[in-house]
NUDOPA-260725 format. One record per residue: residue in three letters; x, y, z negated of N, C-alpha, C in turn; residue number from 1. Coordinates in nm, 2 decimals, always signed. Example, Ala and Ser with C-alpha at 12.3 -4.5 7.8 and 13.67 -1.06 7.14 Angstrom:
// NUDOPA-260725
+------+--------+--------+--------+--------+--------+--------+--------+--------+--------+-----+
| type |    n_u |    n_v |    n_w |   ca_u |   ca_v |   ca_w |    c_u |    c_v |    c_w | seq |
+------+--------+--------+--------+--------+--------+--------+--------+--------+--------+-----+
|  ALA |  +1.32 |  -0.57 |  -0.78 |  +1.23 |  -0.45 |  -0.78 |  +1.32 |  -0.33 |  -0.78 |   1 |
|  SER |  +1.28 |  -0.22 |  -0.71 |  +1.37 |  -0.11 |  -0.71 |  +1.29 |  +0.00 |  -0.79 |   2 |
+------+--------+--------+--------+--------+--------+--------+--------+--------+--------+-----+
//
This chain:
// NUDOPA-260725
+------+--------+--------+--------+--------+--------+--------+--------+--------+--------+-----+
| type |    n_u |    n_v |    n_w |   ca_u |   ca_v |   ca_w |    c_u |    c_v |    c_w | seq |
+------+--------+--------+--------+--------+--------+--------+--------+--------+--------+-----+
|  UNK |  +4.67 |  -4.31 |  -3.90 |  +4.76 |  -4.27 |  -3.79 |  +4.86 |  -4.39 |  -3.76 |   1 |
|  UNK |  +4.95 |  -4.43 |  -3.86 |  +5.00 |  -4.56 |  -3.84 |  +4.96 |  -4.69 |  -3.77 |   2 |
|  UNK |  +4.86 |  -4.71 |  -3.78 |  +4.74 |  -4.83 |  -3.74 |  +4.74 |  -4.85 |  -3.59 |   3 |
|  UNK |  +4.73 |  -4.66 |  -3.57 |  +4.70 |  -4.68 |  -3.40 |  +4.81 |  -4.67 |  -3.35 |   4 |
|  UNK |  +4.89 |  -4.64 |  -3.39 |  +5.06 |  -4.62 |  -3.34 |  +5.12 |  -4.77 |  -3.32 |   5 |
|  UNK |  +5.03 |  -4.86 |  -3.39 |  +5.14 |  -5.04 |  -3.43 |  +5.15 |  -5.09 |  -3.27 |   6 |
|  UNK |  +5.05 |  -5.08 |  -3.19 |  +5.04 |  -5.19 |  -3.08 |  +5.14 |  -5.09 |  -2.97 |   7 |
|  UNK |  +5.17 |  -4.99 |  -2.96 |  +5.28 |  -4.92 |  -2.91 |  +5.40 |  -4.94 |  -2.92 |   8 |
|  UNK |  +5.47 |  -4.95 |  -3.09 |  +5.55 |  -5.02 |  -3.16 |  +5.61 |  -5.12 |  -3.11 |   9 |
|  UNK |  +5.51 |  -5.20 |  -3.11 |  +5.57 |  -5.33 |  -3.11 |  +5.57 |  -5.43 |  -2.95 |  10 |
|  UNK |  +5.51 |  -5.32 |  -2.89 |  +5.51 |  -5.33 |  -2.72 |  +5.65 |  -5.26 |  -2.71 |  11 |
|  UNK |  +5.78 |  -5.20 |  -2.75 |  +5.80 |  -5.12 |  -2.71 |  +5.91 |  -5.19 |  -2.56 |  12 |
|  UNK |  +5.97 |  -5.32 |  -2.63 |  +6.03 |  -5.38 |  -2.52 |  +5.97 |  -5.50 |  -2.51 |  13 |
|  UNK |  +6.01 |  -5.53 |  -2.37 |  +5.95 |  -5.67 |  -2.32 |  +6.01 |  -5.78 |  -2.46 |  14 |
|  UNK |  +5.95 |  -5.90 |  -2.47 |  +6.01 |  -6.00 |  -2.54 |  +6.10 |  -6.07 |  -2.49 |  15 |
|  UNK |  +6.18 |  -6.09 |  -2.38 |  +6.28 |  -6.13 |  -2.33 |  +6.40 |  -6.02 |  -2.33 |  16 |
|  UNK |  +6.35 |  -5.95 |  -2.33 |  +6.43 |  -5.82 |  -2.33 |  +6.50 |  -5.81 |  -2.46 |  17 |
|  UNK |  +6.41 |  -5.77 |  -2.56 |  +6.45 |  -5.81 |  -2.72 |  +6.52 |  -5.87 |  -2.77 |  18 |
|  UNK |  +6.65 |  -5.84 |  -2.79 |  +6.74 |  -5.94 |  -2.87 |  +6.79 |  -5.84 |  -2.99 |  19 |
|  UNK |  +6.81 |  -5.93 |  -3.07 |  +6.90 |  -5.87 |  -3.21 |  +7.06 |  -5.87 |  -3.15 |  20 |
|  UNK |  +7.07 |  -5.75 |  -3.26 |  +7.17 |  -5.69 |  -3.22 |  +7.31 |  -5.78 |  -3.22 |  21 |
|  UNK |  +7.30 |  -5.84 |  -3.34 |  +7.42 |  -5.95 |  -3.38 |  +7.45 |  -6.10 |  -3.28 |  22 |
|  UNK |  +7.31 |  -6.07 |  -3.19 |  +7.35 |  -6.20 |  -3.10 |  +7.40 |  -6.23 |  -2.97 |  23 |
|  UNK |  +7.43 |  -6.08 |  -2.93 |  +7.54 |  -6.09 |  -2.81 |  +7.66 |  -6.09 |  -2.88 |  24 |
|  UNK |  +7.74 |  -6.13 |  -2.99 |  +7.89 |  -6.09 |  -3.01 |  +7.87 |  -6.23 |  -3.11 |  25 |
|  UNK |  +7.93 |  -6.32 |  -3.08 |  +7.94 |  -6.41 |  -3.19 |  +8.04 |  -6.37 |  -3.31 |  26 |
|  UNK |  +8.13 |  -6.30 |  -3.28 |  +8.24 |  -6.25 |  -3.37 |  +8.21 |  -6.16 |  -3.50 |  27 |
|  UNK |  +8.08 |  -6.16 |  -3.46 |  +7.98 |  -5.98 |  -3.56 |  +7.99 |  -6.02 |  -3.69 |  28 |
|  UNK |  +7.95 |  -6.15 |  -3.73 |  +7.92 |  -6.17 |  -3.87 |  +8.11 |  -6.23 |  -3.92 |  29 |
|  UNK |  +8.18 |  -6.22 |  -3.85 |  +8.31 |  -6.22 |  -3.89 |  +8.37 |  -6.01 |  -3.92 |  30 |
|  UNK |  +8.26 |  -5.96 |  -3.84 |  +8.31 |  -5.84 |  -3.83 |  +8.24 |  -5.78 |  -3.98 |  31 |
|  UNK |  +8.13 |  -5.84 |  -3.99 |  +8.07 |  -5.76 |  -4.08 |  +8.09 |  -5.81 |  -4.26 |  32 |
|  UNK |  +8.16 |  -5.92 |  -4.25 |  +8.19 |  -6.01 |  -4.36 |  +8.33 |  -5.90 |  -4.41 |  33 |
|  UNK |  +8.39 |  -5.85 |  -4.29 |  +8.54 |  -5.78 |  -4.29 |  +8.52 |  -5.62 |  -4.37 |  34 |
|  UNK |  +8.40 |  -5.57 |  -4.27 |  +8.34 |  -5.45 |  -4.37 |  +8.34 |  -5.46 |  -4.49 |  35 |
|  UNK |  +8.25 |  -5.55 |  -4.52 |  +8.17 |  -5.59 |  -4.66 |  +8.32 |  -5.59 |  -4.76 |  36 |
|  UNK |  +8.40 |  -5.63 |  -4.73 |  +8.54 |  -5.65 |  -4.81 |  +8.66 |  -5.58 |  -4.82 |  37 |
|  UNK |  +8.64 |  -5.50 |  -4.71 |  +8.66 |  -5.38 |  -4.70 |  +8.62 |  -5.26 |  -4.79 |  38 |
|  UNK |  +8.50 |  -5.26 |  -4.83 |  +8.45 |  -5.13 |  -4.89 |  +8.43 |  -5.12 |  -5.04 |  39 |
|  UNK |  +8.42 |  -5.36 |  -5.08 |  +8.45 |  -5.39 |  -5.21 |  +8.57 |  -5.35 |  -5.25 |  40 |
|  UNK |  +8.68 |  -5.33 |  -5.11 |  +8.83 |  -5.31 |  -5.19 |  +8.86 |  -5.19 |  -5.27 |  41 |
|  UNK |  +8.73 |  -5.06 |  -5.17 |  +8.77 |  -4.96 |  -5.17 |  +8.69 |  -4.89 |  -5.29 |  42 |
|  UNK |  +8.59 |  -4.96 |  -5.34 |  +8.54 |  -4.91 |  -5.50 |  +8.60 |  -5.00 |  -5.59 |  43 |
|  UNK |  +8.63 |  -5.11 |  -5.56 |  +8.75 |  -5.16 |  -5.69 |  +8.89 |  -5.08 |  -5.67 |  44 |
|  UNK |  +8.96 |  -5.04 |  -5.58 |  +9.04 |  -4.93 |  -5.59 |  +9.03 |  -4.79 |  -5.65 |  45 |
|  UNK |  +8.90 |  -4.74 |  -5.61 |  +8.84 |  -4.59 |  -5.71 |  +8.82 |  -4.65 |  -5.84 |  46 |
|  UNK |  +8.77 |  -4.74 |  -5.89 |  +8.72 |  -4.79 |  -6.05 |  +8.83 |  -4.78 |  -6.11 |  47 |
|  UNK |  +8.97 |  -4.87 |  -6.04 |  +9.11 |  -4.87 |  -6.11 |  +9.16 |  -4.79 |  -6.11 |  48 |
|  UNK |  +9.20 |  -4.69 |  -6.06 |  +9.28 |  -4.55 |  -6.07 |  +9.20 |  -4.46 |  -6.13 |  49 |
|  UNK |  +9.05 |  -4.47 |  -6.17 |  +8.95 |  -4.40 |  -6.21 |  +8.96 |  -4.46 |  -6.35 |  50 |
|  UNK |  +9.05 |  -4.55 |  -6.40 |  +9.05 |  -4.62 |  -6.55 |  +9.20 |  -4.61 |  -6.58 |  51 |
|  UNK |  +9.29 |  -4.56 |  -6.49 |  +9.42 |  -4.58 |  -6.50 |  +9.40 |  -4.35 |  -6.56 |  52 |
|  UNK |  +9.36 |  -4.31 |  -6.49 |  +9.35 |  -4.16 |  -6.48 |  +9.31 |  -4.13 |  -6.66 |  53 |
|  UNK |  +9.23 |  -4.21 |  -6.71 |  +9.18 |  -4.22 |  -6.84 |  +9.30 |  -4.22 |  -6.93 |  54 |
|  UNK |  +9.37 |  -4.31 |  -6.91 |  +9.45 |  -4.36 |  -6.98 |  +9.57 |  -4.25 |  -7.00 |  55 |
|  UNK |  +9.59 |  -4.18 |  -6.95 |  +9.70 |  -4.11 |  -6.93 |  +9.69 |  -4.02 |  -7.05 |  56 |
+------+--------+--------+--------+--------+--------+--------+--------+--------+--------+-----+
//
């Protein structure tokens, strides 16, 4: 079933048409670097208060 599905797939948009998502916004991989360090802050923040909570 997959097999005959592929050539529909991958027709689905013209090739000019087709762009990745990150390459209309040059700012994206500044945005997504921000996430990324963002979310590290926010499980090294649960770890610590999750090791301070012990302690008590």
């Amino acid at each position: 079933m997959g097999a005959a599905l592929a050539p529909a797939r991958f027709n689905a948009l013209p090739a000019a048409q087709h762009r990745a998502a990150y390459s209309k916004d040059p700012a994206s991989h500044i945005e997504r670097f921000d996430n990324t360090l963002h979310q590290r802050r926010g499980r090294f923040v649960r770890k610590t208060l999750d090791v301070l909570t012990l302690k008590i």
